[in-house]
TIDREN-311680 format. One record per atom (N, C-alpha, C): residue number from 1; residue in one letter; chain; x, y, z. Coordinates in Angstrom, 1 decimal, decimal comma. Each point is the difference from the previous one (the first is absolute). Layout:
num:residu:chaine:xx:yy:zz
NUM:A:A:X:Y:Z
...
***
This chain:
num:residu:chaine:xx:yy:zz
1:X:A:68,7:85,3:53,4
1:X:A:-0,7:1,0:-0,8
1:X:A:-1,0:-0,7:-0,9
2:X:A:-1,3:0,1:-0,1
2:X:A:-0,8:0,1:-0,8
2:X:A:0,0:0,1:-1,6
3:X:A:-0,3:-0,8:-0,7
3:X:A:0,1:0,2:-1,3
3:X:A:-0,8:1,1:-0,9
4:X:A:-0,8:0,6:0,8
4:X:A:-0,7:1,4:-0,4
4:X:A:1,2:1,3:0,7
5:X:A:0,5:-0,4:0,8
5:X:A:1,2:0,5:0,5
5:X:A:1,2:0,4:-0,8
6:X:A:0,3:-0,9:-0,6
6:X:A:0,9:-0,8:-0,4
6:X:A:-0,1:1,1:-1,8
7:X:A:-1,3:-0,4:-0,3
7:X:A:0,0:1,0:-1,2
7:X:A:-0,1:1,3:-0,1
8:X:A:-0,5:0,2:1,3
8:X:A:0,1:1,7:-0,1
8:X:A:1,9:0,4:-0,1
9:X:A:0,4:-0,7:1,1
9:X:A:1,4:0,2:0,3
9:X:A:0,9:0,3:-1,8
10:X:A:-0,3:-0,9:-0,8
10:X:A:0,4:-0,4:-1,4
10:X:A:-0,5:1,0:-0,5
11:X:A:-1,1:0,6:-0,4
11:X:A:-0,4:0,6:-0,7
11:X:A:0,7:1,5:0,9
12:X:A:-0,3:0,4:0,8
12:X:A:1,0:1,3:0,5
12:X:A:1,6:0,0:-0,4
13:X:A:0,5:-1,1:0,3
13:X:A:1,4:-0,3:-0,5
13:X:A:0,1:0,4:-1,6
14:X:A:-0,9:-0,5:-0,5
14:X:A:0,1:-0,4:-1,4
14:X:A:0,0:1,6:-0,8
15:X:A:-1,4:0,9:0,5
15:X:A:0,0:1,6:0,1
15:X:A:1,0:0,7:0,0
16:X:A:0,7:-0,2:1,3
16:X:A:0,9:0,5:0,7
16:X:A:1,2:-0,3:-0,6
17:X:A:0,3:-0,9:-1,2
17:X:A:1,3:-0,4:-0,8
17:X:A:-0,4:0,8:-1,2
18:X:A:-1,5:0,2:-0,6
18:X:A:0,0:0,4:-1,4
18:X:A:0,2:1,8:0,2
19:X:A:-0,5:-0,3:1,1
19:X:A:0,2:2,2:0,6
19:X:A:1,6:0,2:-0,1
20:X:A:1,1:-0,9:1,0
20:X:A:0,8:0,6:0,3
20:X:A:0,9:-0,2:-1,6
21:X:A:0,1:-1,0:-0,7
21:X:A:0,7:-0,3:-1,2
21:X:A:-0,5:1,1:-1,1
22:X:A:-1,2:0,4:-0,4
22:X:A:-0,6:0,7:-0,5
22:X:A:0,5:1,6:0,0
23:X:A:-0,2:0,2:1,6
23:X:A:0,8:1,2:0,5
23:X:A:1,5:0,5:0,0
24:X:A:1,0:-1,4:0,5
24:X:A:1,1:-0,3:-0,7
24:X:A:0,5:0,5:-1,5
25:X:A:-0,8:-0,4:-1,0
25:X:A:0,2:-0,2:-1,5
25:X:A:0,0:1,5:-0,3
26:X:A:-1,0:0,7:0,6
26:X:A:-0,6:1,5:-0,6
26:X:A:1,1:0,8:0,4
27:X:A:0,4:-0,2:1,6
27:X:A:0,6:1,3:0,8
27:X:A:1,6:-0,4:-0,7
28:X:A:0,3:-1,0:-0,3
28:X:A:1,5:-0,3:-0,5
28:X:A:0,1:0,5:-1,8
29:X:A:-0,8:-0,4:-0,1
29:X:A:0,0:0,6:-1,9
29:X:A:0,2:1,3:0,3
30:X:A:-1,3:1,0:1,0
30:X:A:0,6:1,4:0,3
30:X:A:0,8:0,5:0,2
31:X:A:0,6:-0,4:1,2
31:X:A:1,4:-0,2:0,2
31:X:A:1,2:0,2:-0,8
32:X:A:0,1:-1,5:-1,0
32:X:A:1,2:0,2:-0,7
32:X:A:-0,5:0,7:-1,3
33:X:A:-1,3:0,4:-0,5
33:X:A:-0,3:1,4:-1,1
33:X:A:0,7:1,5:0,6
34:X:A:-0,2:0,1:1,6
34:X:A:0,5:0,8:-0,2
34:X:A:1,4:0,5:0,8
35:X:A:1,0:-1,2:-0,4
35:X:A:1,2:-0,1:-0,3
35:X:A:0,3:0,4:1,6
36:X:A:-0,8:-0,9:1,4
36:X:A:0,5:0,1:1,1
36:X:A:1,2:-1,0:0,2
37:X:A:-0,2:-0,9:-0,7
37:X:A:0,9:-1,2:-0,1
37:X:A:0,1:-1,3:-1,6
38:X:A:1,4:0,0:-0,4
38:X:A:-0,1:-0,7:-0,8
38:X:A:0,4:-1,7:0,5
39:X:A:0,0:-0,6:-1,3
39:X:A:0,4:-1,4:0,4
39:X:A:0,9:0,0:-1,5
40:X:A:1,4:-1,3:0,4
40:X:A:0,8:0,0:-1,1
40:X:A:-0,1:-1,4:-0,4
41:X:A:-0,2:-1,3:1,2
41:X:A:0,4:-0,6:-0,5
41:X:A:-1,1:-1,1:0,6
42:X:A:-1,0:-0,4:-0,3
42:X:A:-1,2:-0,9:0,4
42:X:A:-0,3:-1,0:-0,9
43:X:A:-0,8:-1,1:0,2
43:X:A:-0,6:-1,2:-0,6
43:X:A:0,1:0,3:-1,1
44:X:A:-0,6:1,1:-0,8
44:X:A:-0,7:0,4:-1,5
44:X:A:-1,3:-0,3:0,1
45:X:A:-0,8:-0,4:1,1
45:X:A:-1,5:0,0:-0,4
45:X:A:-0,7:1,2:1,0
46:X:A:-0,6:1,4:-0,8
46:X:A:-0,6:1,0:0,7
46:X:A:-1,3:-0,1:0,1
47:X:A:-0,7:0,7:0,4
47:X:A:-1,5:0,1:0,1
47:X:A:0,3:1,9:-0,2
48:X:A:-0,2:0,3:-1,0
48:X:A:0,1:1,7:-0,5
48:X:A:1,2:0,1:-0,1
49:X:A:0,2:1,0:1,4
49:X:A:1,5:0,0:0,1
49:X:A:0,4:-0,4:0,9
50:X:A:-0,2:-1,0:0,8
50:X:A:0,3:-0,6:1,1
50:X:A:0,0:-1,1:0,0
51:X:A:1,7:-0,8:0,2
51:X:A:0,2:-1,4:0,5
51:X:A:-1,1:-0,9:0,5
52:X:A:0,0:-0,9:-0,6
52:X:A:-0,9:-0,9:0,9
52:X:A:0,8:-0,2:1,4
53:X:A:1,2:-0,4:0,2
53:X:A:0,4:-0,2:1,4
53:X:A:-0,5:1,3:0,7
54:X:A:-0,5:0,8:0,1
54:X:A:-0,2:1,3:0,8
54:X:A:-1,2:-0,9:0,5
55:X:A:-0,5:-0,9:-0,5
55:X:A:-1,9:-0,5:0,9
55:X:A:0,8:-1,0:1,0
56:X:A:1,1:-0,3:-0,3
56:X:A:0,7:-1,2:1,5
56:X:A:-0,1:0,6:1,1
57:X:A:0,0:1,1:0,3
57:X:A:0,3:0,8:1,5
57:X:A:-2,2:0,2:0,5
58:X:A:-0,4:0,0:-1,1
58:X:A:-1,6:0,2:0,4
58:X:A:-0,6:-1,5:-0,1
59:X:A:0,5:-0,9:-0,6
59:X:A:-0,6:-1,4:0,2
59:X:A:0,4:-0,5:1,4
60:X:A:1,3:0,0:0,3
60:X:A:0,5:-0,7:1,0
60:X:A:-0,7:0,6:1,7
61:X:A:-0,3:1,3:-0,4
61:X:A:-1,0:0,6:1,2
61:X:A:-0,8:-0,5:-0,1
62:X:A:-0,8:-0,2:-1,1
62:X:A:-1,5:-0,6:0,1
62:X:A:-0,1:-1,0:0,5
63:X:A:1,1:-0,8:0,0
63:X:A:-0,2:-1,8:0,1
63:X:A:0,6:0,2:1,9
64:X:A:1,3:0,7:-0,1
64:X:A:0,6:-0,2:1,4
64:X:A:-0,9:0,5:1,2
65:X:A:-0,6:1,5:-0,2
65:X:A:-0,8:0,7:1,1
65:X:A:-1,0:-1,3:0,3
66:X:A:-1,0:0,0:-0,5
66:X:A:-0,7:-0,9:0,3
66:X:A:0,0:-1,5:0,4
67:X:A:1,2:-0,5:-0,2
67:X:A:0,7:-1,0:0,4
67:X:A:0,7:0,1:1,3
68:X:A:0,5:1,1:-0,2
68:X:A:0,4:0,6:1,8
68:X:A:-0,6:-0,1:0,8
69:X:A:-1,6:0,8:0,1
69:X:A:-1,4:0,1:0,7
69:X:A:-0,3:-1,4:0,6
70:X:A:0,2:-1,0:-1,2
70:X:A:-0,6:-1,4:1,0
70:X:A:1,2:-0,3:0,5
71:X:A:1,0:0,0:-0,2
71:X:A:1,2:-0,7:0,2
71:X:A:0,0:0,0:1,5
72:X:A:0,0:1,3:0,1
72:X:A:0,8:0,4:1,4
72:X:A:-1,5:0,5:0,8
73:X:A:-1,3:0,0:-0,4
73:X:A:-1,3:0,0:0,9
73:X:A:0,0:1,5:0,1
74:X:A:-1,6:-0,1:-0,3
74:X:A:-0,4:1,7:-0,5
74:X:A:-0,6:0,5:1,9
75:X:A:0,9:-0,2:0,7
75:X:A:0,3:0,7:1,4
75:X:A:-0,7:1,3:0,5
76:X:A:-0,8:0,4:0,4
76:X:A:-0,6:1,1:0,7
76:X:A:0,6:0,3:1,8
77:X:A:0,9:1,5:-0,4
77:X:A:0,0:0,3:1,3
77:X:A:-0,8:0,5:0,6
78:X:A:-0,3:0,5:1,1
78:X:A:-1,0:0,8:0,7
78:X:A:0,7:1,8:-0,8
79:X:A:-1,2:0,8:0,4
79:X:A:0,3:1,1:-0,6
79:X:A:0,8:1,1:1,3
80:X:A:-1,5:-0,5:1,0
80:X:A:0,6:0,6:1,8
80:X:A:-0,1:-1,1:0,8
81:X:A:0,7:0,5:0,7
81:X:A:0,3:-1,2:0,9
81:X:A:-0,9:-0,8:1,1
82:X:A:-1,0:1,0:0,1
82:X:A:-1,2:-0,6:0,4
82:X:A:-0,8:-1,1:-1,1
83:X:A:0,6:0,1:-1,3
83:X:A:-0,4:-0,9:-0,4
83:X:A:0,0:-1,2:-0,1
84:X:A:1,1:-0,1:0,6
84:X:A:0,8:-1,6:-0,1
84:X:A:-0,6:-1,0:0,5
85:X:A:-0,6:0,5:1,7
85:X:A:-0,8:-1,0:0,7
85:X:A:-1,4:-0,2:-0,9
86:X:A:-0,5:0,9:-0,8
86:X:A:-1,3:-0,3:-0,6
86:X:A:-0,1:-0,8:-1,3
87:X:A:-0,9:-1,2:0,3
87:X:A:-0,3:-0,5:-1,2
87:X:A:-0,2:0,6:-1,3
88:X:A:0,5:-0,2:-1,2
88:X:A:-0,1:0,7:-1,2
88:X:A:-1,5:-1,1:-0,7
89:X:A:-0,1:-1,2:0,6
89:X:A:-1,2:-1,0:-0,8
89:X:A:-0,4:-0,7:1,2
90:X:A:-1,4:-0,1:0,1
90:X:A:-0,4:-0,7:1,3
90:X:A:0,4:-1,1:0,5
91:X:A:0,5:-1,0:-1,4
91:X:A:0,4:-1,4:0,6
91:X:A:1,4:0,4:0,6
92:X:A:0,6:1,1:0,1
92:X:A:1,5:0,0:0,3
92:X:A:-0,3:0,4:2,2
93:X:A:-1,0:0,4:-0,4
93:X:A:-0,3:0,0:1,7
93:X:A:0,1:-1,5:0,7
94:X:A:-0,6:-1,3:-0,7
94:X:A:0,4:-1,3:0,6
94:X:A:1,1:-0,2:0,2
95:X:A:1,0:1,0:-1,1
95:X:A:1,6:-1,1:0,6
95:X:A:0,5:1,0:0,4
96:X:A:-0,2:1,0:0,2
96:X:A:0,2:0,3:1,4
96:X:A:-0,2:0,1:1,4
97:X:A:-0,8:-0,6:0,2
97:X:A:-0,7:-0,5:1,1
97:X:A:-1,2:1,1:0,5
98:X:A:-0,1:0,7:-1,0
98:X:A:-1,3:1,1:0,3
98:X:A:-0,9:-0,4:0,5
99:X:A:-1,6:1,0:-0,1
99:X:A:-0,8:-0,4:0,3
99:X:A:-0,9:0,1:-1,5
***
């Protein structure tokens, strides 16, 4: 990957953690304001009215998903099945033995 690559990748990530945490904070204060769910017995450190441990379930997605994606190779199936034989990028016709 490219280091102009490399930073877009980071900066989307980086978005994509202040959106979902952000979003997180709001829809959970909502939440427990209006008494969908309480908590009895947490850390003592809130953000409003919500536990900070409530951002562990949205951090660990942020870090894991995208850690998944390379892990295990961001894989494209064909859509139809005529697709399969066709190159999706020109150089993939060489190893196939295309023309």
């Amino acid at each position: 990957m490219t280091a102009s690559r490399s930073r877009i990748h980071q900066r989307a990530l980086a978005i994509t953690a202040a959106l979902l945490i952000g979003l997180t904070m709001i829809f959970d204060n909502l939440m427990i304001a209006a008494g969908l769910f309480t908590y009895d017995n947490h850390l003592g450190i809130s953000i409003g009215l919500m536990p900070i441990e409530d951002l562990a379930y949205t951090i660990v997605a942020v870090a894991a998903l995208p850690s998944l994606w390379l892990l295990l190779g961001h894989r494209r199936t064909p859509r139809r099945p005529d697709d399969a034989n066709r190159p999706s990028r020109p150089d993939d016709a060489d190893r196939r033995g295309g023309s």
